[in-house]
C-alpha positions in Angstrom: -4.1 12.8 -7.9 -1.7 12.0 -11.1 1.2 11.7 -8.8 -0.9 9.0 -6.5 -1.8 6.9 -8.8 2.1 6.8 -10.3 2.8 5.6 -7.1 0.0 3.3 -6.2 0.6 1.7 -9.6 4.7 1.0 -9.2 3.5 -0.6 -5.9 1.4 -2.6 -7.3 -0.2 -4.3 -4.2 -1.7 -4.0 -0.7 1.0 -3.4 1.7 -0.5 -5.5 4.3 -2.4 -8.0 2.4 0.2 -8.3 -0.5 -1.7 -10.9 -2.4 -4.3 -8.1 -2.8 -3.4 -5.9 -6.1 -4.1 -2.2 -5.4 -7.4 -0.9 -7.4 -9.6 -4.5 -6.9 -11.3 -3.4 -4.0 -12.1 -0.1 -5.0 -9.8 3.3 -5.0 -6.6 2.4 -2.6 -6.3 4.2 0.7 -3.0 5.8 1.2 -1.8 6.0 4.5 1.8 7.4 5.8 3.6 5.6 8.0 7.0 6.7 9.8 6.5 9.4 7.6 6.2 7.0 4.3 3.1 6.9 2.0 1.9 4.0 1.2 -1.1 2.6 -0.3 -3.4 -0.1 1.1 -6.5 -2.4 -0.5 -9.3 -1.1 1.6 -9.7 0.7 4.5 -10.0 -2.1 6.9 -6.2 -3.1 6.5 -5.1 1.0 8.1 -5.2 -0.9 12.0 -2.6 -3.6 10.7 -0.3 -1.1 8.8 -0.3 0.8 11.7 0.5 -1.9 14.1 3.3 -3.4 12.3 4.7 -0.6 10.5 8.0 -2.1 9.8 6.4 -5.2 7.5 4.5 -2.4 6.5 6.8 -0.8 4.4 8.5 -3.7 4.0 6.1 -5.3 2.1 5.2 -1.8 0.2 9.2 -1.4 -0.9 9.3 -5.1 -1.6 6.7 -4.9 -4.1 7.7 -2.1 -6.3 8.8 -3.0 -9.5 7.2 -6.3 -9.8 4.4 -7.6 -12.3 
């Protein structure tokens, strides 16, 4: 959706793996956590973010507007 990939794009990267740019490893998963979306690499990474949901978005927040 147009609105996804706005928001994948001003994220930039993987929220757990954040030296993994959204889009490399195929289409990025979106996931919501604590009632958040945010997008992820692959789905393999879903178990982490869901684990540590506080780096999670963290690392998701942290990376928006970046190059």
């Amino acid at each position: 959706a147009p609105a996804d990939r706005k928001a994948a794009a001003e994220q930039k990267v993987c929220a757990v793996q954040d030296t993994i740019r959204l889009g490399s490893m195929g289409a990025p998963v979106k996931v919501t956590v604590k009632g958040k979306e945010v997008f992820l690499c692959c789905p393999a990474c879903k178990g982490a973010a869901e684990k540590n949901p506080d780096q999670t978005l963290k690392t998701a927040e942290g990376n928006k507007g970046k190059q």
